[in-house]
N, C-alpha and C positions, 0 to 999 in steps of 0.2 A: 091565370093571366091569359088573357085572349091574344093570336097571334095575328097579326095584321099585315099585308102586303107594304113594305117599304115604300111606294108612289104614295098609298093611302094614309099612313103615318105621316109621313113631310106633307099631305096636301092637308090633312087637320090640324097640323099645328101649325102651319101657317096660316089659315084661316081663324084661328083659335087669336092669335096675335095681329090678327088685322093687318096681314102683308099681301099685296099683291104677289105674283108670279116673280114682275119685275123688280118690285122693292126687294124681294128674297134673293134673287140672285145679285144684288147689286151688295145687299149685307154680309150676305153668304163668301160674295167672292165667284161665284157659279156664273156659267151662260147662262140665259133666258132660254136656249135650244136645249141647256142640259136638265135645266127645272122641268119642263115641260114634259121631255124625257121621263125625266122620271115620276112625274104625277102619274103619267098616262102607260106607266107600265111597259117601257121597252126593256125585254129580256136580258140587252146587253149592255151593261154599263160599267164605267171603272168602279171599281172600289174605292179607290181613295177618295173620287170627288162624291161618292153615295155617302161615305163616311163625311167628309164635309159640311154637306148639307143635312146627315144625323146631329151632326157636334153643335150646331147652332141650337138644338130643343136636348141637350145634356144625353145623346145615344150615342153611341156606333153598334154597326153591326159586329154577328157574331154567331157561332153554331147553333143550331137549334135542331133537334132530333125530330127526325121526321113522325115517328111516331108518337111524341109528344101533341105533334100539330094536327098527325088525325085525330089522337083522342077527343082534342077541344071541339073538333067539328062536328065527334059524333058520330 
């Protein structure tokens, strides 16, 4: 299983489902400054509204072993 940055995850399946930015965070629940946030990879964000916006495509986060994730990369 390929490991993928959290902004790039939420930005493919909301694009996979045909949602704007805005329509995501209006379904979500989420600001439009927190969506954006987080497509674009700001290092700092809550968890519970990253988990929020996982829950709507059936994720949350959760540990992942660092060395698991160099493996995949090689």
């Amino acid at each position: 299983m390929k490991h993928t940055l959290i902004g790039d995850y939420i930005k493919r399946e909301r694009k996979n489902r045909g949602l704007t930015q805005i329509e995501f965070a209006k379904v979500s629940g989420l600001g439009l400054n927190f969506v954006r946030d987080l497509e674009q990879g700001k290092p700092a964000l809550r968890m519970d509204k990253v988990n929020q916006a996982l829950y709507m495509f059936g994720a949350i986060t959760g540990p992942v072993k660092i060395k698991d994730v160099k493996d995949e990369e090689g």
